[in-house]
N, C-alpha and C positions, 0 to 999 in steps of 0.2 A: 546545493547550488540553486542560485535563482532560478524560476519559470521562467523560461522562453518564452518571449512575445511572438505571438501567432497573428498571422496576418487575417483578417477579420473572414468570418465564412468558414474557416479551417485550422479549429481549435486544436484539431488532435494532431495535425501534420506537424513534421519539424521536431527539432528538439534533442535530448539525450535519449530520448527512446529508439533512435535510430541507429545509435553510436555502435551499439555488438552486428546491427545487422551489415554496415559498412565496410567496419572492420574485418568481422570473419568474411568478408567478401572477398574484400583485399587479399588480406591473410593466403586463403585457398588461392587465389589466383597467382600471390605472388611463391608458392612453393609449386605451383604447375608450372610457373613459367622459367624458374631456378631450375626445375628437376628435371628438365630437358635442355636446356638453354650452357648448364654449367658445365656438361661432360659432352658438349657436341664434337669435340674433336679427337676425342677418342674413340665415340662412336664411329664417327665417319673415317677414322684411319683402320679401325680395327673390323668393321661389319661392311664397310661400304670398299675396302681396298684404295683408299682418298688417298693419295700424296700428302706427306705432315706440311708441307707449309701450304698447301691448296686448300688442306682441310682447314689452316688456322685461316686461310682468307676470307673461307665461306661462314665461317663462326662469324671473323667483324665484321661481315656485309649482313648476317643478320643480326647481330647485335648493333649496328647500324640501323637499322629498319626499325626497332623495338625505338630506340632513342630519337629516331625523326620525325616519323610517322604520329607522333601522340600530338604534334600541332596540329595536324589534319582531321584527329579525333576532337579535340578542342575547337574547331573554326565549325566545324560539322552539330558539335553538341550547342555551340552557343547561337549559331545559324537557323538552324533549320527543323534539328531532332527533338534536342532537348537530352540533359545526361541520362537518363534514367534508360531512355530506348536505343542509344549507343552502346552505354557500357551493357545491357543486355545483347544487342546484336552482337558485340564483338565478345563477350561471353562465348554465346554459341561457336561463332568463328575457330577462336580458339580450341575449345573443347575435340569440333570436330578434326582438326590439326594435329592434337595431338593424338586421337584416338587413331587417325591414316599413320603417323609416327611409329605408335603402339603394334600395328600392323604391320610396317616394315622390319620390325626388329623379333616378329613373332611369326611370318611366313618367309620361308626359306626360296621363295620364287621372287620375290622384291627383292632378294638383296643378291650380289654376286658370289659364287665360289668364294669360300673364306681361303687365305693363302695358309702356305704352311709357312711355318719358321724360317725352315732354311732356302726355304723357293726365293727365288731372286724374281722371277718372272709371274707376276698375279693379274690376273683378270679383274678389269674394273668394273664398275656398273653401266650395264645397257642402256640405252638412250630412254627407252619405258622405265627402268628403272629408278635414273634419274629423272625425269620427270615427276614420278609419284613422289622421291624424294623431297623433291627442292616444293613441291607441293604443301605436302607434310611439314614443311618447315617454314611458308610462306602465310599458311593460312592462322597458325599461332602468331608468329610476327604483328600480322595485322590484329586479331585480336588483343594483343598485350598493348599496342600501340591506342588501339582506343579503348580501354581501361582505364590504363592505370594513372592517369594524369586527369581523365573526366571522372572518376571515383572520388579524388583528392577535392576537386572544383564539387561536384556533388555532395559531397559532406561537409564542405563548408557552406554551404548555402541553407544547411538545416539546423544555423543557428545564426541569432540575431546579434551577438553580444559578440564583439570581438576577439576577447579575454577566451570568451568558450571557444571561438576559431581556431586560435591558440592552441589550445588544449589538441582540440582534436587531430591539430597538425604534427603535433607532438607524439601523438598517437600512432598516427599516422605513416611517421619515417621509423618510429620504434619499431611498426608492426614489419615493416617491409624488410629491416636490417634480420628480427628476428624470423620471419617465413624466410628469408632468403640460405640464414646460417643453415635451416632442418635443412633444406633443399639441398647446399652443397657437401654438406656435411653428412645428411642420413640419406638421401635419394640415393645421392650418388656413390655412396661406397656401396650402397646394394647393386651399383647397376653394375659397378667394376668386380664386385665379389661373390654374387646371387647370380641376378637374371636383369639383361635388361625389359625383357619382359614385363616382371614386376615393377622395375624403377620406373618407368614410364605409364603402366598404369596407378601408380600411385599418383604420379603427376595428371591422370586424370581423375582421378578419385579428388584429387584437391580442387580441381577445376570444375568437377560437377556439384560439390558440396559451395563451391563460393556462390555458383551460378543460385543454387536452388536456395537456399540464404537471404542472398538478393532480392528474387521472387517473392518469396515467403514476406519479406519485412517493404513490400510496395506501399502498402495501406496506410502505413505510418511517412511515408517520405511527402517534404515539402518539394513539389517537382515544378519549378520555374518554366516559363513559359521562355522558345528560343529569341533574342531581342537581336539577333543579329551581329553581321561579325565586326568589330573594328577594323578590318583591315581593310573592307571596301570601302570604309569613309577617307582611309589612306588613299585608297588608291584614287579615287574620288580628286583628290586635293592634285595629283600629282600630272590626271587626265585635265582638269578643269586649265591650270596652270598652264600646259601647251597648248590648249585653244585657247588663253585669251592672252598670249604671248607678245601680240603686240600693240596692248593695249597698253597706255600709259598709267601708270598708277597714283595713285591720290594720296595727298597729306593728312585729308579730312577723315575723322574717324569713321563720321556715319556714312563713306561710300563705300564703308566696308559690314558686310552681314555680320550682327554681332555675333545672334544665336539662332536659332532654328525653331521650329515647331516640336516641345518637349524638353528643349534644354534648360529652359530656365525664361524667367519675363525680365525680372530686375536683372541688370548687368552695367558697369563702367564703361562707358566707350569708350574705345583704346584701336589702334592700330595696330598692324600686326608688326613683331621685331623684324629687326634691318638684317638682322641674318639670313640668308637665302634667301634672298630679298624678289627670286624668281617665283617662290611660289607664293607670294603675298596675290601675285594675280588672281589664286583662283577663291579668294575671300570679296573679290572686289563685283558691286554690283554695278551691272551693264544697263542698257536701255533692251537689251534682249533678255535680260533674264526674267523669270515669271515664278511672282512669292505667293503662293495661295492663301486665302483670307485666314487663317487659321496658323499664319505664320507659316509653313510647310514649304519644305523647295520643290517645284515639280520636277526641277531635269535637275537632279543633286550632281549628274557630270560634269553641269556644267557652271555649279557656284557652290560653295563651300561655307562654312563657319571659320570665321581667325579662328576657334579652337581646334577646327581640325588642323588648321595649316600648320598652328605651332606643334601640335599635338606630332606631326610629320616632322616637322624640323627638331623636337627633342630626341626622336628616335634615329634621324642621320645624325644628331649630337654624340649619340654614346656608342653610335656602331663600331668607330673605330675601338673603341672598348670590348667589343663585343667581339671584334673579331678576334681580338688577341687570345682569346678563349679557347680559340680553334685549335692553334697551336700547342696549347697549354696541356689540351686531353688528349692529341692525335698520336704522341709517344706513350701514354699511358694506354690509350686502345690495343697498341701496336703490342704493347708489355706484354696485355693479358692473355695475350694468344701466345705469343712466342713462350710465355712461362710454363706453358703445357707443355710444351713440345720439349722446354730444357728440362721439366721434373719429369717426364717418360723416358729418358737418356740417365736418370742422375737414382742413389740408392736411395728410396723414399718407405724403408723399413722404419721402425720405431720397436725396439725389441727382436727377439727374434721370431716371432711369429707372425706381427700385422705390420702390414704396409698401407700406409695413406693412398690416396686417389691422387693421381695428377691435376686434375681439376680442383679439387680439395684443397688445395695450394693459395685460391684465391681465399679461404676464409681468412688467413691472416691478415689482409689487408679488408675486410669486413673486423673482426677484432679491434684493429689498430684504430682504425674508422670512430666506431663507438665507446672504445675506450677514449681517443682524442676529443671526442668531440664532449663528456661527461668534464675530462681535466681541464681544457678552456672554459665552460662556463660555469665552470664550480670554481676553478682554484687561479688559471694563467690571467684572464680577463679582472676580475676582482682583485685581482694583487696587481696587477699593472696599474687600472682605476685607482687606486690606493697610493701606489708611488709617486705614479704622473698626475693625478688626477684628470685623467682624459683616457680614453676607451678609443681604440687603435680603430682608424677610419675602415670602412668597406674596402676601398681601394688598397691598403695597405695590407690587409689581411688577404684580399687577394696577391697582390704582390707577393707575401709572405709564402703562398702554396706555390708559385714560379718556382723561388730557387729549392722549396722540399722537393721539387716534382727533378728538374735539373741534378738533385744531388742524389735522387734515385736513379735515375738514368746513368750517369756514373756510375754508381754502385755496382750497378745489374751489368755493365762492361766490365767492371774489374773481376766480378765473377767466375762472368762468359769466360773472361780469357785462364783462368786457373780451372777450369772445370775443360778448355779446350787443351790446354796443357797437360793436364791426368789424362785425356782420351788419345793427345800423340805420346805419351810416355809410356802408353800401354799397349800404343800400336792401335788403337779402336776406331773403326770408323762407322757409316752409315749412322744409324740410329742407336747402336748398342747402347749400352748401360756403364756409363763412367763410374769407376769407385769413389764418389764423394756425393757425400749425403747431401740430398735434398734441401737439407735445413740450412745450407750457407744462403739460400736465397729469401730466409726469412726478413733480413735485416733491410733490403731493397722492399721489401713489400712492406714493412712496417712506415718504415720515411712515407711510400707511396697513400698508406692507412691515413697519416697523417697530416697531412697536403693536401688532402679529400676534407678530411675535418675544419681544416683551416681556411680552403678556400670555397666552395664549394657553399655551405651555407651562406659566404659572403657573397658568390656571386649570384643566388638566387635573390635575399634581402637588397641588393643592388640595383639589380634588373628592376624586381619588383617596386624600389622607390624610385626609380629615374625611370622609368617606362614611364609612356604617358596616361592616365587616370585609364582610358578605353583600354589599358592591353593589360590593364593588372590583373584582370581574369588568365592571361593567358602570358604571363610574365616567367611563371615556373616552366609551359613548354618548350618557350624562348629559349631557356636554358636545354630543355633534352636535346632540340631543336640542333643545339651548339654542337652537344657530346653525339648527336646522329653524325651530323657533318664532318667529325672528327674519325668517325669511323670509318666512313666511307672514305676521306682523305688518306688514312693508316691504309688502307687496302690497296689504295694507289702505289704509296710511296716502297709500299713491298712489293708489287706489281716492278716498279721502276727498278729498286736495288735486284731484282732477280734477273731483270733482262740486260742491268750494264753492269752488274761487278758477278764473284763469284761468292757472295758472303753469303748467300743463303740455297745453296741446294735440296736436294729434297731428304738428304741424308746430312742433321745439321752439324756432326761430328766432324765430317769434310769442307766445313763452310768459314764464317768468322763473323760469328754471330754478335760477336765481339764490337767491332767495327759498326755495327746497324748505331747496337745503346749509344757508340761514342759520338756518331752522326746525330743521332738524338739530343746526347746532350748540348751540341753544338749549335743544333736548330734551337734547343730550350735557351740557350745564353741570349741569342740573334732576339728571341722573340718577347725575353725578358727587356732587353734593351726595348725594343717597341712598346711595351708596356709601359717603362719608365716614361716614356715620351707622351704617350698617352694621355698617361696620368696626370702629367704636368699642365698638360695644355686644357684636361677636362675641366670642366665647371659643373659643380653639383647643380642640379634642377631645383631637386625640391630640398635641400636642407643647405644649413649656409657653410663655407669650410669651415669655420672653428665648431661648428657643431657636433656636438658629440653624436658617433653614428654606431649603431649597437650591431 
């Protein structure tokens, strides 16, 4: 591979030499954050005496957290810190998080009375208790949250060549798929079949090994200086606009700032577009505004660049795109919990000796995931290009994971209801153990694997090309940003279904868990039509429609 061009002063910074220290950073962090994160609802139903769908609420409200919170990590790292002393504080964060975790599940005075089998009547956790708890699981959240998306931005910043950016992103989603499989896969069958004890300090073993890693490979990292956030130059555009609201605005280019101190000297004067034609005000110069000799604005609240304004108006362009997103992941949040709680009811033997893990359930749809995603760009996309000669737009390949996600929703109802069927045919209620194996819900998580695949890299390369040039730093958060929102929506919408129907009680064998997916699917059709709508009416930014978009 070519040498890296190093920025002058700092020959040895940057480069492939940083690539293993990154990577195993990531790596450890992302099997610390799997090996606790992936069997939280069995912990807390089985050690903590939680109620099964209160425990699956508390799982999406932190898995919520983990997915929202990384834009806060991101505006924080490009603001103010810088990556390098983020992803170390929230390092620490973490670490310590888990280690109070590690704690609760190793002194018998944190956690309450374990119930018996046949007790109807169990003691939940004390208010100190949960506190230490929700502690214990608050302080990893934030650490995962500014990680793992400032690591991603961090390591691409220690190379100059795009091609190499590339690579390392590639690397990047490889490492996360594969630290995450050890995690559900080998954490957690020790914690359901050993000790949680153990599973949990392996999850900090992997967190102290990422941490010290990181340390270790400082010397070698190119560490940018923070240049501030793009979204106060938003905000900027949007404050300026209602104080000069009732100024009249101009036809003439130059009563409008073209560019600022830093952006650039040579520029076309141009006016700003006629779209939201409200915030053109805040590009327009007044007889109050004051430009320092050096080009620089002194009160930037109160006058903007036309690149900021448009820069705001391409961003209310795509939102409505954006928001369809919500939609999209808040039945798939909603899935990943409630599939715990239907493979802890259902036989998940494999032979007659071992039994898989409830949580272990979701590797399938990690499987499907990277299997999918190898067959599209090796074999579906090349042979489509081939026939049509055209490469199926962003939009449509988002489109395309709607109705996968839609027809897993389905699925996962026609299940529910023949596994509710076996559980009234045998007379079972509460929570027992339906005689039908586990494995009928493989085929819902597959669809689900591949709807991930399909849309989910399109709707990052999306964001990423229609955001405006300021937020492409921070166009991947955009996205967790979405799937946090979504979580925290799924927590609601089970919140709602509990207090006005009877389809989810805390024993799901008595419920009609059935009726939730079909609710879902119904919401997924409603919001695929909104999508459709969407779609038609968007206009690409930066490439033109017949362009081929990869």
């Amino acid at each position: 591979m070519d040498a890296e061009q190093q920025p002058t002063g700092s020959p040895t910074k940057g480069g492939w030499i940083t690539f293993p220290f990154l990577i195993v950073t990531f790596g450890g962090l992302t099997i610390a954050s799997g090996g606790w994160t992936s069997n939280l609802i069995v912990y807390l139903i089985n050690k903590f005496n939680i109620k099964s769908i209160d425990a699956a609420q508390i799982a999406t409200i932190v898995n919520g957290c983990m997915t929202l919170f990384p834009i806060i990590g991101a505006i924080l790292a490009d603001s103010f810190f810088g990556s390098f002393l983020v992803v170390l504080v929230s390092s620490l964060i973490s670490l310590l998080g888990i280690l109070l975790l590690t704690l609760t599940a190793t002194l018998d005075s944190l956690r309450p009375t374990q119930c018996e089998n046949s007790s109807s009547l169990c003691a939940g956790p004390s208010k100190a208790q949960l506190a230490i708890l929700y502690t214990s699981l608050a302080l990893p959240c934030i650490g995962v949250a500014g990680s793992r998306f400032t690591l991603a931005t961090m390591g691409a910043d220690q190379f100059d060549n795009p091609k190499h950016q590339g690579v390392f992103f590639n690397w990047f989603f490889c490492t996360m798929y594969l630290a995450t499989l050890v995690s559900v896969v080998g954490i957690v069958y020790i914690e359901d079949n050993v000790s949680w004890v153990l599973g949990y300090s392996l999850s900090v073993g992997g967190n102290l090994i990422g941490l010290a890693v990181f340390v270790i490979g400082k010397r070698y990292y190119r560490l940018l200086k923070p240049q501030g956030s793009p979204f106060t130059g938003l905000a900027c555009v949007s404050v300026a606009a209602f104080r000069k609201r009732k100024v009249l605005l101009s036809l003439k280019s130059e009563d409008y700032l073209q560019v600022s101190h830093g952006e650039g000297i040579k520029v076309d004067k141009r006016t700003p577009s006629n779209s939201f034609k409200f915030l053109n005000h805040a590009a327009l110069v007044t007889e109050s505004d004051d430009i320092n000799s050096d080009g620089s604005i002194k009160k930037p609240w109160n006058l903007c660049t036309i690149q900021q304004v448009e820069d705001l108006k391409s961003l209310i362009r795509i939102s409505p795109l954006w928001s369809t997103g919500i939609l999209l992941h808040t039945p798939l949040a909603c899935q990943m919990s409630l599939i715990v709680l239907q493979a802890l009811t259902m036989d998940r033997h494999m032979g007659p000796h071992f039994q898989i893990s409830a949580g272990t359930m979701l590797v399938f749809v990690m499987i499907s995931t990277s299997g999918s995603l190898a067959i599209i760009d090796r074999f579906i996309l090349p042979s489509f290009q081939k026939l049509t000669k055209t490469t199926p737009t962003l939009l449509k390949r988002v489109g395309t994971g709607h109705v996968f996600n839609v027809t897993s929703m389905a699925i996962s109802a026609i299940v529910e209801s023949k596994r509710l069927s076996i559980a009234h045919k045998h007379n079972l209620n509460g929570n027992s153990v339906v005689p039908m194996s586990v494995f009928w819900m493989v085929p819902q998580l597959v669809i689900v694997g591949i709807g991930e695949a399909v849309f989910f890299p399109a709707e990052v390369s999306l964001y990423y090309q229609e955001f405006p040039k300021s937020l492409k730093s921070t166009a991947a958060a955009m996205v967790a940003m979405l799937i946090g929102i979504a979580f925290y929506l799924s927590s609601a919408v089970v919140d709602f279904i509990r207090n006005t129907t009877s389809w989810l009680p805390d024993g799901i064998n008595d419920g009609r868990l059935d009726n939730v997916y079909w609710a879902f699917t119904v919401a997924g059709l409603i919001n695929f039509g909104y999508f459709l709508v969407c779609s038609m009416l968007y206009k690409y930014q930066n490439v033109e429609k017949d362009e081929v978009a990869s």
